[in-house]
C-alpha positions as CSV (number, residue, x, y, z in Angstrom):
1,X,0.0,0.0,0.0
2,X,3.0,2.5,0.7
3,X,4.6,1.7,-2.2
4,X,1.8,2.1,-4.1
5,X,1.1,5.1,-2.6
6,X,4.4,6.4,-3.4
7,X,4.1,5.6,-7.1
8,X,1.0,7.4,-7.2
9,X,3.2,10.8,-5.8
10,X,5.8,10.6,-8.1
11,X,3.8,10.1,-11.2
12,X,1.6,13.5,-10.1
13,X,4.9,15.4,-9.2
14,X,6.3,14.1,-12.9
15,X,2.8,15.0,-14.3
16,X,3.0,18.7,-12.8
17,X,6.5,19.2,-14.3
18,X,5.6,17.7,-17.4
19,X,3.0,20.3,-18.0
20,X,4.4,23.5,-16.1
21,X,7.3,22.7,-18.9
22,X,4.3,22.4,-21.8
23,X,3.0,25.7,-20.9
24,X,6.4,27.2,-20.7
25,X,6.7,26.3,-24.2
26,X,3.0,26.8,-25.1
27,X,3.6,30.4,-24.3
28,X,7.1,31.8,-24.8
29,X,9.8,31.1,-27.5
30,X,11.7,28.7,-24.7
31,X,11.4,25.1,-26.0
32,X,11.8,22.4,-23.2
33,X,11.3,18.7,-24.9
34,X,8.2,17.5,-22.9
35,X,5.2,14.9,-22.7
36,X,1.8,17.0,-22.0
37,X,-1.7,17.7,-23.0
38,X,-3.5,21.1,-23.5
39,X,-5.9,20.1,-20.7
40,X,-2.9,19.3,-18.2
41,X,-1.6,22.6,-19.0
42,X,-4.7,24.4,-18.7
43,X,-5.2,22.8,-15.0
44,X,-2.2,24.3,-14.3
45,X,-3.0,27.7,-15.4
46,X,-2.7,29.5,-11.9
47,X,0.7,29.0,-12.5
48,X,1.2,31.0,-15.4
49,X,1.9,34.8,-13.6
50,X,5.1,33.1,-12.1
51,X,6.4,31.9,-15.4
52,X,5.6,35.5,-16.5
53,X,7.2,37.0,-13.5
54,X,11.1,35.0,-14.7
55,X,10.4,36.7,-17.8
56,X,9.7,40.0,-15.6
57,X,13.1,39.1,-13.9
58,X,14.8,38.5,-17.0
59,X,13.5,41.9,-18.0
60,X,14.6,43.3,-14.9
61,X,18.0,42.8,-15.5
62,X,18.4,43.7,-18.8
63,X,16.9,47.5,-17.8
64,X,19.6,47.3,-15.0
65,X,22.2,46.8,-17.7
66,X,21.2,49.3,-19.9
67,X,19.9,52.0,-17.5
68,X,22.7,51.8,-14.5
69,X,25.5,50.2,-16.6
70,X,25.7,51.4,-20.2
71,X,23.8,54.5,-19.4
72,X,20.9,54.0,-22.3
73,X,18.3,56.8,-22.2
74,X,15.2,55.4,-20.5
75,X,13.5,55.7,-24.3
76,X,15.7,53.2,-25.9
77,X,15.9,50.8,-23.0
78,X,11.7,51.0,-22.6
79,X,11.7,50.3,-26.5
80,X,14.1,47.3,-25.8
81,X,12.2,46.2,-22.8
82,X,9.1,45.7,-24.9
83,X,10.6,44.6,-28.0
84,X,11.8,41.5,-25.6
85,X,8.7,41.4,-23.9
86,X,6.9,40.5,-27.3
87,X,9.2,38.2,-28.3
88,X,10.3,36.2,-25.8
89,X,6.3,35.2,-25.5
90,X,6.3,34.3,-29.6
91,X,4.6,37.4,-30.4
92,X,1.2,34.7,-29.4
93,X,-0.4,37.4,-27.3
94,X,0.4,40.6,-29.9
95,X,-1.4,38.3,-32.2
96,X,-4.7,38.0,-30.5
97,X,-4.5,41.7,-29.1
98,X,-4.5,42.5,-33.3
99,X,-7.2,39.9,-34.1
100,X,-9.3,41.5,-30.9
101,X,-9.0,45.2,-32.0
102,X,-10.1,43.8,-35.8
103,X,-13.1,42.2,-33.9
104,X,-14.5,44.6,-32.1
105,X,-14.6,46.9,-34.4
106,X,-17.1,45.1,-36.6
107,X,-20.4,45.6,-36.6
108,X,-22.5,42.6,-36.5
109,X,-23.5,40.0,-34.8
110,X,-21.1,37.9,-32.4
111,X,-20.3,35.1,-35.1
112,X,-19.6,37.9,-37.6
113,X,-17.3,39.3,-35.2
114,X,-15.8,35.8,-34.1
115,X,-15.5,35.2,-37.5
116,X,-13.4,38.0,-38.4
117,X,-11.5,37.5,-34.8
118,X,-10.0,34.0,-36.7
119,X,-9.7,36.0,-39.7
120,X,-5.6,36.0,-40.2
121,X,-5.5,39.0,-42.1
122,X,-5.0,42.4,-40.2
123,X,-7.2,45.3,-40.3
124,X,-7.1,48.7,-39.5
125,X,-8.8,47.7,-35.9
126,X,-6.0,45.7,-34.7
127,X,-3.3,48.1,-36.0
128,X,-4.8,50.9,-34.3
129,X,-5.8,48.8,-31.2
130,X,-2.1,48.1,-31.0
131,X,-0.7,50.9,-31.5
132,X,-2.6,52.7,-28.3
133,X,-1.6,49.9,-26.4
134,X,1.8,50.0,-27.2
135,X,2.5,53.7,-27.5
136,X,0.5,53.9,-23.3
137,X,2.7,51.1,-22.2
138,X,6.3,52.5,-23.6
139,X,5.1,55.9,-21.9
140,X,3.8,54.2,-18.6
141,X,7.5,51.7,-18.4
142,X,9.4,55.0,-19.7
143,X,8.4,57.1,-16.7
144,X,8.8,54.3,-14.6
145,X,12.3,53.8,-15.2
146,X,13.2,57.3,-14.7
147,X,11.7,57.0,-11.5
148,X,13.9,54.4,-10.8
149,X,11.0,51.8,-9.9
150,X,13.1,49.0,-11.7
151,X,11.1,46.1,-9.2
152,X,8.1,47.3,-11.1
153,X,9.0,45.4,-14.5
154,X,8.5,41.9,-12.6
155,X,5.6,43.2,-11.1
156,X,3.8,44.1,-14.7
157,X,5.0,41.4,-16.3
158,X,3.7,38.9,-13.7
159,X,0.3,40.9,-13.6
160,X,0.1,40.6,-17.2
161,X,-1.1,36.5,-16.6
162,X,-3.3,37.7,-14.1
163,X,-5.3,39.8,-16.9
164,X,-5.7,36.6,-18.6
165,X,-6.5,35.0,-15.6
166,X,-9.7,37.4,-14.5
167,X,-11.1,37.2,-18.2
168,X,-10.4,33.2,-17.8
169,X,-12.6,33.0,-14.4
170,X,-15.0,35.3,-15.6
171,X,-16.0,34.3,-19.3
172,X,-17.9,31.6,-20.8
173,X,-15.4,29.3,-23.7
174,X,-15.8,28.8,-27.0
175,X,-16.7,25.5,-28.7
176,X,-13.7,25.0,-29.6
177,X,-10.4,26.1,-29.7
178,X,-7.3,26.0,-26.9
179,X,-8.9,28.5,-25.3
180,X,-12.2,26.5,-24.1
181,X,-9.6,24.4,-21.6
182,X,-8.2,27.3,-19.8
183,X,-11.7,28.9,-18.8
184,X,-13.1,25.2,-18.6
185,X,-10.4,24.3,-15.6
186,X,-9.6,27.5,-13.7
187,X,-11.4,27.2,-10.9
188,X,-12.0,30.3,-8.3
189,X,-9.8,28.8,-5.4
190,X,-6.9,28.3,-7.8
191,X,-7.5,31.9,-9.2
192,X,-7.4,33.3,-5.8
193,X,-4.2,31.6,-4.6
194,X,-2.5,33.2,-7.9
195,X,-3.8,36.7,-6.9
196,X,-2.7,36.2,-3.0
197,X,1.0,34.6,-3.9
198,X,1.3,37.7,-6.6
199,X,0.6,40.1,-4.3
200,X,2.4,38.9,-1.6
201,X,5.4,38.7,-4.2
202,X,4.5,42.4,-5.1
203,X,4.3,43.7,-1.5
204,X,7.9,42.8,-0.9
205,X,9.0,43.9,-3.9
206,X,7.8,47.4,-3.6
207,X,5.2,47.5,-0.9
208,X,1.8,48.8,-1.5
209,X,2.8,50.4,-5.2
210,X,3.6,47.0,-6.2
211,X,0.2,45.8,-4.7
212,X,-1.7,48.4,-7.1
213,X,0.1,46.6,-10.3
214,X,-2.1,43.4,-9.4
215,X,-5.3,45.4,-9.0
216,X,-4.2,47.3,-12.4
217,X,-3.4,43.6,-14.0
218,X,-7.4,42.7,-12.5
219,X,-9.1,45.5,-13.4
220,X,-7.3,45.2,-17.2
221,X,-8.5,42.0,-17.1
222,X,-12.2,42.7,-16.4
223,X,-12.7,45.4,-18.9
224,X,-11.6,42.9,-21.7
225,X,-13.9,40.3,-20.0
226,X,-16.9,43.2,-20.1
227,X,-15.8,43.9,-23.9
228,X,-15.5,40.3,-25.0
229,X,-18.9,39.3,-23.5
230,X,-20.5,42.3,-25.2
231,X,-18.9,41.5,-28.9
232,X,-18.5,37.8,-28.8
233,X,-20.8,36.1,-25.6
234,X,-17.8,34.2,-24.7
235,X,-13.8,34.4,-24.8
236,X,-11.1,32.7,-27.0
237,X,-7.8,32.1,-27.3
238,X,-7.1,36.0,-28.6
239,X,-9.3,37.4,-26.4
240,X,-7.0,35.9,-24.1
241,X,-4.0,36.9,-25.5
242,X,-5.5,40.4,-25.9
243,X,-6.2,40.4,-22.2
244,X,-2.1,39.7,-21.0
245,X,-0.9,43.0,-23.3
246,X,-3.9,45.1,-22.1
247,X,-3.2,43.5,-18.2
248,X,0.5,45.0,-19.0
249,X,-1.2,48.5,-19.7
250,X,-2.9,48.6,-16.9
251,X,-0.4,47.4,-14.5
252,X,1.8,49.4,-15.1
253,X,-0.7,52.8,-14.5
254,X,-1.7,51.9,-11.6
255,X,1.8,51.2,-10.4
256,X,2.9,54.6,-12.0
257,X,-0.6,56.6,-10.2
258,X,0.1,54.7,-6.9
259,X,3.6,55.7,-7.0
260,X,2.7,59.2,-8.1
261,X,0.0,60.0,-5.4
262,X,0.9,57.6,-2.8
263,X,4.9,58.7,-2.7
264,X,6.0,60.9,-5.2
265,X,3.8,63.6,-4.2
């Protein structure tokens, strides 16, 4: 009975790796050889602000190199920063942000605008959906630099999975789709013990200003929740992606108004 007992622990704790390295790979450019499944990725998923949140580190020390070491203006370095950002997560999440903004502009009914969501070519909608997005969050991690609030970057970048996370736990899935798992298998307890360890991990990173980047990375993560159920009645796999680089927006002005009314001032 012990033994078998003990079998039964290893094979979970080998199951767990297996798929905390298949959604390592499932969402960055880092390739780790592994056996998994969409669904034991997607049960999981509570996981996936701490994988962001290496990235944040990673991101974290290249704005220490540039900013204290080679002395790049904080312009350049933000433009880096995000450039690195995108990448290093396979561009996957730029993709549905541009697929989102095509969506939503569409008038129509919600399987018109699903329709054009899967659409791959790019419209004006995305572009210009994009470029506020992007041209807010340079400024936001631009003026956050300068005011030295280097912690910050983990911070945003780990708030950006809790975005996805909040449209995840509060949307109905598609029919099909990877999305579909990720909503299907969140559950609220595992939801809330991502949102308590992040914000624990905030709080010690830079006390209550680093708490507001969570709420920023909820509250971005509602509004796209609001906007999806609106256009589309549920939530796919774009609307999720949308939701981590509108998470990174938001994070990072609430860190910068926390900072600014809370300490600054």
């Amino acid at each position: 009975m012990k033994d078998k007992n003990k079998d039964d622990y290893f094979q979970e704790k080998s199951s767990f790796l297996g798929a905390l390295c298949g959604l390592i790979s499932f969402s960055t450019i880092l390739s780790i050889r592994t056996h998994t499944t969409i669904k034991s990725m997607a049960k999981i998923a509570w996981t996936w602000p701490f994988i962001s949140g290496f990235i944040g580190v990673l991101g974290f020390f290249i704005t220490c190199l540039l900013v204290e070491s080679l002395k790049f203006p904080s312009l350049i370095t933000v433009a880096i920063l995000y450039g690195f950002f995108l990448y290093i997560n396979g561009f996957h999440h730029l993709d549905g942000l541009l697929d989102f903004g095509d969506a939503i502009m569409v008038h129509g009914s919600p399987k018109k605008k699903i329709a054009i969501m899967r659409d791959p070519n790019i419209g004006t909608g995305g572009i210009g959906l994009f470029f506020i997005v992007a041209i807010i969050t340079l400024a936001t991690l631009d003026s956050i630099i300068n005011f030295k609030l280097f912690p910050a970057i983990i911070i945003i970048e780990m708030s950006t999975k809790i975005s996805l996370l909040t449209v995840t736990i509060t949307s109905k899935p598609s029919n099909d789709g990877t999305g579909k798992f990720f909503i299907e298998y969140l559950t609220t307890l595992k939801y809330l013990i991502a949102i308590v360890l992040c914000i624990t991990i905030s709080y010690l990173l830079l006390s209550y200003v680093g708490v507001f980047g969570v709420i920023g990375g909820v509250i971005g993560g509602v509004i796209v929740s609001v906007v999806s159920e609106r256009n589309f009645k549920i939530a796919t796999g774009d609307v999720l992606g949308a939701s981590n680089e509108i998470g990174r927006l938001f994070s990072g002005l609430f860190i910068l108004i926390a900072f600014i009314l809370f300490i600054y001032v």
